[in-house]
Structures are given as C-alpha cells and as structure tokens.
Biopython code that builds the backbone (N, CA, C, O; Angstrom):
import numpy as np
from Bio.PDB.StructureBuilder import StructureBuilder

atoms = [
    (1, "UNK", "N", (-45.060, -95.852, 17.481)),
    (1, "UNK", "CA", (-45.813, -95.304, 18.596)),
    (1, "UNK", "C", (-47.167, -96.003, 18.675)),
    (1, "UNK", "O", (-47.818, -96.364, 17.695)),
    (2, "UNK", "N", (-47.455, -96.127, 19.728)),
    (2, "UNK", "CA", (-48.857, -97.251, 20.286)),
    (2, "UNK", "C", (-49.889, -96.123, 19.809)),
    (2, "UNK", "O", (-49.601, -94.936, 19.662)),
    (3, "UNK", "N", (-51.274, -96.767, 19.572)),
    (3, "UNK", "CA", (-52.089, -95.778, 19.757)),
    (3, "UNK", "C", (-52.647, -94.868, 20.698)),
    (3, "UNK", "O", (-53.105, -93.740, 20.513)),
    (4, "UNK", "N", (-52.500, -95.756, 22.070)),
    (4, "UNK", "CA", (-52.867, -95.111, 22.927)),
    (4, "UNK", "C", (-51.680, -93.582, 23.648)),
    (4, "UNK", "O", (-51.839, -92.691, 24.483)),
    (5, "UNK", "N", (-50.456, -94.057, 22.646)),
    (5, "UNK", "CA", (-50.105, -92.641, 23.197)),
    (5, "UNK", "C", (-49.883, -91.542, 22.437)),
    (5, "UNK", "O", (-49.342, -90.477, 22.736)),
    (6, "UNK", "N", (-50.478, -92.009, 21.175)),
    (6, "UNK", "CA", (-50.455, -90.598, 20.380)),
    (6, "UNK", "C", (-52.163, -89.815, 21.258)),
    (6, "UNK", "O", (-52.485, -88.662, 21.542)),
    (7, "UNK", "N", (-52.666, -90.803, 21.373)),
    (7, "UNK", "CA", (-54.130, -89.692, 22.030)),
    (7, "UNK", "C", (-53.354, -89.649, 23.654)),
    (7, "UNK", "O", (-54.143, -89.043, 24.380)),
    (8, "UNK", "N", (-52.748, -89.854, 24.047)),
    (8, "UNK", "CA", (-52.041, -89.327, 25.417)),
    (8, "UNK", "C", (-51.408, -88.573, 25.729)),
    (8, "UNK", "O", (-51.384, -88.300, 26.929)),
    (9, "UNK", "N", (-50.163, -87.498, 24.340)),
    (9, "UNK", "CA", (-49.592, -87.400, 23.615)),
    (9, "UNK", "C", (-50.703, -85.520, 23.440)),
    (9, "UNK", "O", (-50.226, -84.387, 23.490)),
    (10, "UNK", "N", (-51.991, -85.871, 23.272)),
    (10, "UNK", "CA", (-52.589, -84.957, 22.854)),
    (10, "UNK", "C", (-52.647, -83.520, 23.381)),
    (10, "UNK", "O", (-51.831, -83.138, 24.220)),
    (11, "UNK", "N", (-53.351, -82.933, 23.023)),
    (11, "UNK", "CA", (-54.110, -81.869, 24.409)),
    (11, "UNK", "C", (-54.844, -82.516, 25.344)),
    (11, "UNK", "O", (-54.566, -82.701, 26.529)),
    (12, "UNK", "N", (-55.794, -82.846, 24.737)),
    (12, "UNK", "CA", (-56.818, -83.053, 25.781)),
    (12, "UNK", "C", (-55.976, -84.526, 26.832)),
    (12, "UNK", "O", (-56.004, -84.536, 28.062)),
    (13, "UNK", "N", (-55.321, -85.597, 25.998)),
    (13, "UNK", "CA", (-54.850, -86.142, 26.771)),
    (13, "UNK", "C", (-53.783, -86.027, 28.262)),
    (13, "UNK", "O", (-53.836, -86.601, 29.350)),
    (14, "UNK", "N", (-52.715, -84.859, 27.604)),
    (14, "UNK", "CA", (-51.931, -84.734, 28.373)),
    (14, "UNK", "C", (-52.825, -83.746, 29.328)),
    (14, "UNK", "O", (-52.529, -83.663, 30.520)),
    (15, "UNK", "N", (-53.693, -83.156, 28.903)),
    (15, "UNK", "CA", (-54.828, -82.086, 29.974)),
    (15, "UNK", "C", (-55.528, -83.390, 30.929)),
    (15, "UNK", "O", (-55.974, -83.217, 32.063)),
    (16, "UNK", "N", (-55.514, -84.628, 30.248)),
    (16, "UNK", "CA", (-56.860, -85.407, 31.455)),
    (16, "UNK", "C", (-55.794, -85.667, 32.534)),
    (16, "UNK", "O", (-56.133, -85.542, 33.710)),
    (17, "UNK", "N", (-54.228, -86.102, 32.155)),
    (17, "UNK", "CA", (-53.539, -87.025, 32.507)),
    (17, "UNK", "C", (-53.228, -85.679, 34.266)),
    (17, "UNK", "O", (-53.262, -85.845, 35.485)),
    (18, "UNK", "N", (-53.007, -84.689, 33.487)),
    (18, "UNK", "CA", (-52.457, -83.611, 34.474)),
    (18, "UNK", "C", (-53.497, -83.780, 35.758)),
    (18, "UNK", "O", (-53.095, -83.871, 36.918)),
    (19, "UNK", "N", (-54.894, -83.808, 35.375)),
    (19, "UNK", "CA", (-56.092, -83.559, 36.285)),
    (19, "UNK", "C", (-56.082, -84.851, 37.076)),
    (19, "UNK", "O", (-56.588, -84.779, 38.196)),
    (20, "UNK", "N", (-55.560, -86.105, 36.662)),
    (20, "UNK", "CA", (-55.632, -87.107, 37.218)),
    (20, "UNK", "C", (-54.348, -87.171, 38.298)),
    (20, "UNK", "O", (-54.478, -87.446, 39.491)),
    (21, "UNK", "N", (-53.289, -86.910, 37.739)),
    (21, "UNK", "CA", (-52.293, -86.300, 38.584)),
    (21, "UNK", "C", (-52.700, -85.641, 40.185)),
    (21, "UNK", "O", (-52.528, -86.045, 41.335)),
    (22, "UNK", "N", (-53.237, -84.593, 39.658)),
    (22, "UNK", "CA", (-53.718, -83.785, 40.854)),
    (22, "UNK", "C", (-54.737, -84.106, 42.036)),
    (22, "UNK", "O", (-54.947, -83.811, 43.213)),
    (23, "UNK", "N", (-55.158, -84.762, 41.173)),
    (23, "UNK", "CA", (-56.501, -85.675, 42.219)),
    (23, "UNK", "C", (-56.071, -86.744, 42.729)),
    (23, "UNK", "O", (-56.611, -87.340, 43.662)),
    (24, "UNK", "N", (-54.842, -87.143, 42.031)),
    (24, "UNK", "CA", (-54.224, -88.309, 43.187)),
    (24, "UNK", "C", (-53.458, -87.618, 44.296)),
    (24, "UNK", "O", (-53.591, -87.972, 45.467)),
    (25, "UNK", "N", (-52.834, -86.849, 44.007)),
    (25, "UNK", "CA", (-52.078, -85.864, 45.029)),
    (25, "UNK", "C", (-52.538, -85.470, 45.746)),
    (25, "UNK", "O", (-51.841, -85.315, 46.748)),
    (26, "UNK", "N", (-53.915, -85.031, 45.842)),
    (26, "UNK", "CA", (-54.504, -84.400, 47.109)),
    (26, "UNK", "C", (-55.594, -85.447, 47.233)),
    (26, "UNK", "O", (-56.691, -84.891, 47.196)),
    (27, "UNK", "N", (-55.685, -86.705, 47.362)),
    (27, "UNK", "CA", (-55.893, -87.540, 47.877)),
    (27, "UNK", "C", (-57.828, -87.605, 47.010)),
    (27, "UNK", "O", (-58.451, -88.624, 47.308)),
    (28, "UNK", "N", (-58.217, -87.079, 46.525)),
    (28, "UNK", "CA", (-59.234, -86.976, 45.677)),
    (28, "UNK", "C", (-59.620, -88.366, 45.057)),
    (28, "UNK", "O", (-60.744, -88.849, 44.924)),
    (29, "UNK", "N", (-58.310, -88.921, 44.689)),
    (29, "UNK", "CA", (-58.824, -89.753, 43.696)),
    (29, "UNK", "C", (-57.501, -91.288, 43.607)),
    (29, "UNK", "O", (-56.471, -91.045, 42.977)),
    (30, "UNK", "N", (-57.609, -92.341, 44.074)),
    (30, "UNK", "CA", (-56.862, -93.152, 43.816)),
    (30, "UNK", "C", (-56.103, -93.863, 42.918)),
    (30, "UNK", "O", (-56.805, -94.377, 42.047)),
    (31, "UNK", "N", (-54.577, -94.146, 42.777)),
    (31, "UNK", "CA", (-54.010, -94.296, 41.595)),
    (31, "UNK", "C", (-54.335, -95.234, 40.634)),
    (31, "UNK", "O", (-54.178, -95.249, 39.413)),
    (32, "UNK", "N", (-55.021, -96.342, 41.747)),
    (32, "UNK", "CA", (-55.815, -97.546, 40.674)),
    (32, "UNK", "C", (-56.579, -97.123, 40.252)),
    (32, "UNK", "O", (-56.474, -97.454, 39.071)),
    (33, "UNK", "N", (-57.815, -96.256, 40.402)),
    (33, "UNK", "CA", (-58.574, -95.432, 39.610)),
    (33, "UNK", "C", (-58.219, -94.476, 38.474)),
    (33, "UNK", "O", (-58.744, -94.336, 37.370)),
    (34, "UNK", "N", (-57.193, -93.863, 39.040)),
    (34, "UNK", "CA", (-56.897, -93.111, 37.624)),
    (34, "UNK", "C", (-56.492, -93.599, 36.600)),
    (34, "UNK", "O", (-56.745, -93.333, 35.425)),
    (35, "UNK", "N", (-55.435, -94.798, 37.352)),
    (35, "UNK", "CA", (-55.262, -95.817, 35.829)),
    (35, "UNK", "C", (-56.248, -95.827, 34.942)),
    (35, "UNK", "O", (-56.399, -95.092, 33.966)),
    (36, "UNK", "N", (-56.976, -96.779, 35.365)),
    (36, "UNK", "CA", (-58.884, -97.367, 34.633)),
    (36, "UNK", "C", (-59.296, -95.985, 33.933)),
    (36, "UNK", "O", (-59.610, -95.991, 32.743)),
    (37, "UNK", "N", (-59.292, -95.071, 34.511)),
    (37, "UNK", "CA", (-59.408, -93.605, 33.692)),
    (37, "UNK", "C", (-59.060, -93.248, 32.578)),
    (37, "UNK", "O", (-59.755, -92.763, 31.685)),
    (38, "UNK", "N", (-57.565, -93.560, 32.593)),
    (38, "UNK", "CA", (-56.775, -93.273, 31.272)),
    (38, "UNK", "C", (-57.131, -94.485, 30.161)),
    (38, "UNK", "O", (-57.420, -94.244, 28.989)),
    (39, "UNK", "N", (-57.043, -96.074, 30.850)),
    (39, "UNK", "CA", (-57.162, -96.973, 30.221)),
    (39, "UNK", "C", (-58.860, -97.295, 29.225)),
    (39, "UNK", "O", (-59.014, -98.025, 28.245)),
    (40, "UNK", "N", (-59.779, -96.537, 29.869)),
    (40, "UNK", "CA", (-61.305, -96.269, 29.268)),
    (40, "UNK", "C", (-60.740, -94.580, 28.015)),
    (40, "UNK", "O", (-61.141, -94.114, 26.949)),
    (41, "UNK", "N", (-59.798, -94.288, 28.892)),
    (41, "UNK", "CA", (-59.967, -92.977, 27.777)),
    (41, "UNK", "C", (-58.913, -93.395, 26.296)),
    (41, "UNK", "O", (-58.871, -92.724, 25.265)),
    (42, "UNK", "N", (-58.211, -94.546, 26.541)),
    (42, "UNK", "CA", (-57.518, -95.093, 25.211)),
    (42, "UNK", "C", (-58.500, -95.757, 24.429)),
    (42, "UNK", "O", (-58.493, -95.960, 23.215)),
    (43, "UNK", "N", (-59.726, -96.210, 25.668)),
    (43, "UNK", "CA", (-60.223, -97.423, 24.249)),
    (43, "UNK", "C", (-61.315, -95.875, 24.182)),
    (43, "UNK", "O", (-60.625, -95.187, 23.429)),
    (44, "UNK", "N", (-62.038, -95.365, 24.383)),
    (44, "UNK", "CA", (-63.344, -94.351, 24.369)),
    (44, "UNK", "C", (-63.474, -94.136, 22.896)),
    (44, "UNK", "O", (-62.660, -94.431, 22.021)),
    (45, "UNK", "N", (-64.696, -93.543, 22.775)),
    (45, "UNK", "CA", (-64.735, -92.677, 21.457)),
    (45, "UNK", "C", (-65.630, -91.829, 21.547)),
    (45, "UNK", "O", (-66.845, -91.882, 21.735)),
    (46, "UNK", "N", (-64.520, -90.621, 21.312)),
    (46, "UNK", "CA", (-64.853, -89.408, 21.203)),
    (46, "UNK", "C", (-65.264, -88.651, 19.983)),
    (46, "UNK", "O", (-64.460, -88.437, 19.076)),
    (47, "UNK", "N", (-66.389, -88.280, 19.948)),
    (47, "UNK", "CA", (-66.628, -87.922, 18.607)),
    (47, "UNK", "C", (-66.216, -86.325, 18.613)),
    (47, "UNK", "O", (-65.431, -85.866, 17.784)),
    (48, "UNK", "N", (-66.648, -85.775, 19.329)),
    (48, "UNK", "CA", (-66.503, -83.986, 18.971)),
    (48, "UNK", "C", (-65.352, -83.562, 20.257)),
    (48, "UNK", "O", (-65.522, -84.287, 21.238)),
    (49, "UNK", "N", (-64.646, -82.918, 20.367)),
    (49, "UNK", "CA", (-64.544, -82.007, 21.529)),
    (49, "UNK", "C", (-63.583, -80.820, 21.122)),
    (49, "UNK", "O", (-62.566, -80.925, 20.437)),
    (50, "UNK", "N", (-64.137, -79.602, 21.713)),
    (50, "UNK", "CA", (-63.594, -78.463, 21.672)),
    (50, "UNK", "C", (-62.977, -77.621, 23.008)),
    (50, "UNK", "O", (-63.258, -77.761, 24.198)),
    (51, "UNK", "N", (-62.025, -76.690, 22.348)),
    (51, "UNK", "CA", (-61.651, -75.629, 23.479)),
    (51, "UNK", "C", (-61.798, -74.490, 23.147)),
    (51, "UNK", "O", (-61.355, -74.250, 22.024)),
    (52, "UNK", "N", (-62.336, -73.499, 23.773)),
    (52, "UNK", "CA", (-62.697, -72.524, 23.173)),
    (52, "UNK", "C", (-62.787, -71.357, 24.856)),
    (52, "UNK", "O", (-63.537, -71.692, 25.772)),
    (53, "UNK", "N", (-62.074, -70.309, 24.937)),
    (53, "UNK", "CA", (-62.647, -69.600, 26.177)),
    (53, "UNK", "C", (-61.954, -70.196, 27.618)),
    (53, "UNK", "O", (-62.264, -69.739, 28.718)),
    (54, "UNK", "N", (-61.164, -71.070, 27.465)),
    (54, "UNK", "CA", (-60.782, -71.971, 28.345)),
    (54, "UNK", "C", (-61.707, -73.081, 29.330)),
    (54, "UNK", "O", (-61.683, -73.460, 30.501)),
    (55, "UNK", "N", (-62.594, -73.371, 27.991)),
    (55, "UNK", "CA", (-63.475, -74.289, 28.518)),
    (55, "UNK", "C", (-63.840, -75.681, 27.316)),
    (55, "UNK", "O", (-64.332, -75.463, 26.209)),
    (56, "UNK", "N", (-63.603, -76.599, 27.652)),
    (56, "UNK", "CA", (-63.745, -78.103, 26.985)),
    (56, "UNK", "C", (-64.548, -78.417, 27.067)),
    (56, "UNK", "O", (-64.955, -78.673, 28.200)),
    (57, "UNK", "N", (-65.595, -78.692, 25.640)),
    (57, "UNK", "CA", (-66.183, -79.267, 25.310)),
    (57, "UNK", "C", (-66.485, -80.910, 24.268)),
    (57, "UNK", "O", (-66.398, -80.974, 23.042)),
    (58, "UNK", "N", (-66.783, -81.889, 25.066)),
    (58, "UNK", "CA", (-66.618, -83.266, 24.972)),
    (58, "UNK", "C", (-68.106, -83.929, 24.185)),
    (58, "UNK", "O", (-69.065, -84.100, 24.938)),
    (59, "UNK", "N", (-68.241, -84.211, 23.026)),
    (59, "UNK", "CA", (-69.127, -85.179, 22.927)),
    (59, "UNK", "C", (-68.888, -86.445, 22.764)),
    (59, "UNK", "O", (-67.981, -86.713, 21.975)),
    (60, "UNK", "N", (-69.572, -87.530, 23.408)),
    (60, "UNK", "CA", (-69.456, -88.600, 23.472)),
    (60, "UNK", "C", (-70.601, -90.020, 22.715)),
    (60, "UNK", "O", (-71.710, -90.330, 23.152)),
    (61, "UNK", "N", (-70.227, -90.349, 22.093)),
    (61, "UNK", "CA", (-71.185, -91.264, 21.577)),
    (61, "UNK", "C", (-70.672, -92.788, 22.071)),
    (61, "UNK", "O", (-69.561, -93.302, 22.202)),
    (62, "UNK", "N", (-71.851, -93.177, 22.247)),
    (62, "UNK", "CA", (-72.328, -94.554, 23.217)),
    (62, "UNK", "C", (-71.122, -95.057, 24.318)),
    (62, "UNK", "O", (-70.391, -96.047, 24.277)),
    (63, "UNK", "N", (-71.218, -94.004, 25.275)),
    (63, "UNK", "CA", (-70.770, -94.263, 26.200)),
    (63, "UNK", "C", (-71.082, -94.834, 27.213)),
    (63, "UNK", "O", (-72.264, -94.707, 27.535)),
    (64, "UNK", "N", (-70.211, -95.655, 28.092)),
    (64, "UNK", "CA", (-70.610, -96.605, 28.849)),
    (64, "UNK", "C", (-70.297, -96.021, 30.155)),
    (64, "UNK", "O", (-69.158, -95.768, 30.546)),
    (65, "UNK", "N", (-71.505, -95.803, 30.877)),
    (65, "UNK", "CA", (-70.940, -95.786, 32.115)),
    (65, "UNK", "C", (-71.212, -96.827, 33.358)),
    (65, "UNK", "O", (-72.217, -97.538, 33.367)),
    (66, "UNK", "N", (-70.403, -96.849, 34.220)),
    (66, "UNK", "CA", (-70.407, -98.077, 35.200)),
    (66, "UNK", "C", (-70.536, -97.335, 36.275)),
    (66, "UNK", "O", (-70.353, -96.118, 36.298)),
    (67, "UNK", "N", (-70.889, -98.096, 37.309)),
    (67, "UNK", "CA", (-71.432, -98.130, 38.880)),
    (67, "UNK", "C", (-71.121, -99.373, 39.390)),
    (67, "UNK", "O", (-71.389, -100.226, 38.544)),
    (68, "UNK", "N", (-70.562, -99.968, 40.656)),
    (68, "UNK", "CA", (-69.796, -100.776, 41.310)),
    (68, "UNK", "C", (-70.915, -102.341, 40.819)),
    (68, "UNK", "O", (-70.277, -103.356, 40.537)),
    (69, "UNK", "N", (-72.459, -102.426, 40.753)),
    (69, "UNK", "CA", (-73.147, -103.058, 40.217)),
    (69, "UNK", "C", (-74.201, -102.969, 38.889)),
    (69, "UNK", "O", (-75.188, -103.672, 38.674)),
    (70, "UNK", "N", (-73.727, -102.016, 38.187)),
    (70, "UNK", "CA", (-74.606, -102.075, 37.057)),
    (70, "UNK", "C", (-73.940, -101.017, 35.875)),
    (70, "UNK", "O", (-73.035, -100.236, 36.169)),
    (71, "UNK", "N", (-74.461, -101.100, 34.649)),
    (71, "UNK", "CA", (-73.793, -100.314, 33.835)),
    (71, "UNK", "C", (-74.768, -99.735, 32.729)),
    (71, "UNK", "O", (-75.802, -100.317, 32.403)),
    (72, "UNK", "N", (-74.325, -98.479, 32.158)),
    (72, "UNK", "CA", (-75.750, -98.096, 31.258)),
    (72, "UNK", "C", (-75.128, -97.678, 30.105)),
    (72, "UNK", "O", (-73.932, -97.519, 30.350)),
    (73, "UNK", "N", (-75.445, -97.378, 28.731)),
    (73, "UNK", "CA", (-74.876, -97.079, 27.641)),
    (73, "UNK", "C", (-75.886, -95.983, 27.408)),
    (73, "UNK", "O", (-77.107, -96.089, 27.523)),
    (74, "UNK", "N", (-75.079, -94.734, 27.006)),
    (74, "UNK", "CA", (-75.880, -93.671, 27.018)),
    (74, "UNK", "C", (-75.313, -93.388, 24.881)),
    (74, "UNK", "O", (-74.229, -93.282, 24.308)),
    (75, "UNK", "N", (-76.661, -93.380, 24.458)),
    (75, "UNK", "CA", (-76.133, -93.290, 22.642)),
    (75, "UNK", "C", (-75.034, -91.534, 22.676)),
    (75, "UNK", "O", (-73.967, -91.457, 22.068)),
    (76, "UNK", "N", (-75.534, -90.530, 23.369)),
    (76, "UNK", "CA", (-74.660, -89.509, 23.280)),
    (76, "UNK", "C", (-74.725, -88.511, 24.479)),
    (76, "UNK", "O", (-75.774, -88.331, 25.097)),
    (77, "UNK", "N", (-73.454, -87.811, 24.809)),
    (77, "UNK", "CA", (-73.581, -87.364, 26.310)),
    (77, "UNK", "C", (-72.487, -86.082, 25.558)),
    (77, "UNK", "O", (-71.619, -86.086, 24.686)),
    (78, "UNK", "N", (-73.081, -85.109, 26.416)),
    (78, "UNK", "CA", (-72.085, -84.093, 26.137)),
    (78, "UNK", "C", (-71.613, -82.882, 27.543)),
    (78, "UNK", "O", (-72.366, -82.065, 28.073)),
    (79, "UNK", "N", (-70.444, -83.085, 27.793)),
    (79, "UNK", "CA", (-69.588, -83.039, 28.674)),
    (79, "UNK", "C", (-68.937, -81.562, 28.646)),
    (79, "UNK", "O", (-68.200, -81.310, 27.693)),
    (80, "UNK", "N", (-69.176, -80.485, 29.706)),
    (80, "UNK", "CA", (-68.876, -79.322, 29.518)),
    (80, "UNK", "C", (-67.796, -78.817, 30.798)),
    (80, "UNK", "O", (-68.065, -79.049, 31.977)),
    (81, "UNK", "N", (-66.748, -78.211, 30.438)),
    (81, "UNK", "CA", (-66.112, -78.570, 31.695)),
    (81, "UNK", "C", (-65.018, -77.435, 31.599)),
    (81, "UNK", "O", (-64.777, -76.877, 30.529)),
    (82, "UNK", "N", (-64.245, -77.066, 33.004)),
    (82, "UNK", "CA", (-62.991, -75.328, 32.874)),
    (82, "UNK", "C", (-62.440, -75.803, 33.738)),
    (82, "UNK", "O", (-62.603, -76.736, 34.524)),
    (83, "UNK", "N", (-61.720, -75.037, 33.522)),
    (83, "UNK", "CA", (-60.436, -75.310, 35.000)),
    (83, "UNK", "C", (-61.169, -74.558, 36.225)),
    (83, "UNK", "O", (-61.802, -73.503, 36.193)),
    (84, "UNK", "N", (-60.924, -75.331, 37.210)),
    (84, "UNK", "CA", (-61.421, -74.265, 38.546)),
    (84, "UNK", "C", (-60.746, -73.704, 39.121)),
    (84, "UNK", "O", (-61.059, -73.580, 40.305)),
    (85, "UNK", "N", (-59.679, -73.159, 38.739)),
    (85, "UNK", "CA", (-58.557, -72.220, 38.714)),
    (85, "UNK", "C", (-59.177, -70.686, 38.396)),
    (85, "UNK", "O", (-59.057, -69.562, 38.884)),
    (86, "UNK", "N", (-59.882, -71.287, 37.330)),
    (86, "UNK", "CA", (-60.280, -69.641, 36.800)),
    (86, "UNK", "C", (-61.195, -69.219, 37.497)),
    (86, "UNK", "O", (-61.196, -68.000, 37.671)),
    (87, "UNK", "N", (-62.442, -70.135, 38.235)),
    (87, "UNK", "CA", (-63.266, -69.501, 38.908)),
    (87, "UNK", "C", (-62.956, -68.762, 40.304)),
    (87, "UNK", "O", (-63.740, -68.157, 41.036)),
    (88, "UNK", "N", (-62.073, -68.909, 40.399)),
    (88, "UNK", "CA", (-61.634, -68.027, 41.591)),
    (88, "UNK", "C", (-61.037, -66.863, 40.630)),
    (88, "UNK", "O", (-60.298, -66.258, 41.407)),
    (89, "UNK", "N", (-60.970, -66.384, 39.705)),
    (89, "UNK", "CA", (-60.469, -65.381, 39.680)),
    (89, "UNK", "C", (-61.286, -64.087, 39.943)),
    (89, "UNK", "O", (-60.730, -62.989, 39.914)),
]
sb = StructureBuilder()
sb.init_structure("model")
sb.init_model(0)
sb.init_chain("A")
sb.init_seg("    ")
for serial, (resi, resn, name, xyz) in enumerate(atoms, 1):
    if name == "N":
        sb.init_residue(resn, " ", resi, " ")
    sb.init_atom(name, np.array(xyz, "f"), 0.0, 1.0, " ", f" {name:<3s}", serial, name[0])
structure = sb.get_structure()
C-alpha cells in the first residue's frame, strides 16, 4: 500500500475526500482543484489533529499557502472546523 493511501484510507482522509466530493457536485469547487487538494494533503504535515464534539481540530506546521501569484509559509496554523450539517440543527 502507497503512502498516500493509507492517510486517504484514514478518518480524516476519507472525511476531506467526502467534502471534496460534495463541493464538486454542487459546483463549489472544481475537479482539478480538488485533485491538487488531496495531492498537497498526501505530501502535508500534519502535526496534531483532533475530533472531539463533532468538530476537527488541525494543527499545521510550516504550511504553505499559495495564491495564483505568490506564496507564504506560515511556521504553525491551527485549523478549527464542523460539519455544517449540524448547524442547522
């Protein structure tokens, strides 16, 4: 098994893969994009992330983020995030 699909394979993976799914489906988000999505989330490194409450929590160390002309490396970012399913409840 590759590496990239035991972390695909995961929770959180098969959870990003679903969300990427959906956002291509309702037109949100394009399939060449979601590729690049998954393909940054094989090489990434993730140092912490939790679930707890039905809410994911992501820390990230030296992450790179890009913009169509420039790019910034942030040493740590931490990423808080739920389904918006639940907020309608």
């Amino acid at each position: 098994m590759a590496t990239f699909e035991l972390y695909r394979r995961s929770t959180i993976g098969m959870c990003l893969t679903e969300a990427l799914d959906e956002m291509v489906s309702n037109g949100t988000l394009s399939p060449e994009l979601a590729i690049q999505v998954l393909v940054q989330f094989d090489k990434g490194h993730l140092h912490t992330y939790r679930f707890c409450d039905n809410v994911w929590t992501f820390i990230l160390q030296d992450a790179l983020f890009k913009k169509e002309d420039s790019q910034e490396t942030v040493g740590r970012v931490k990423i808080v995030a739920c389904d918006s399913k639940l907020l309608l409840q």
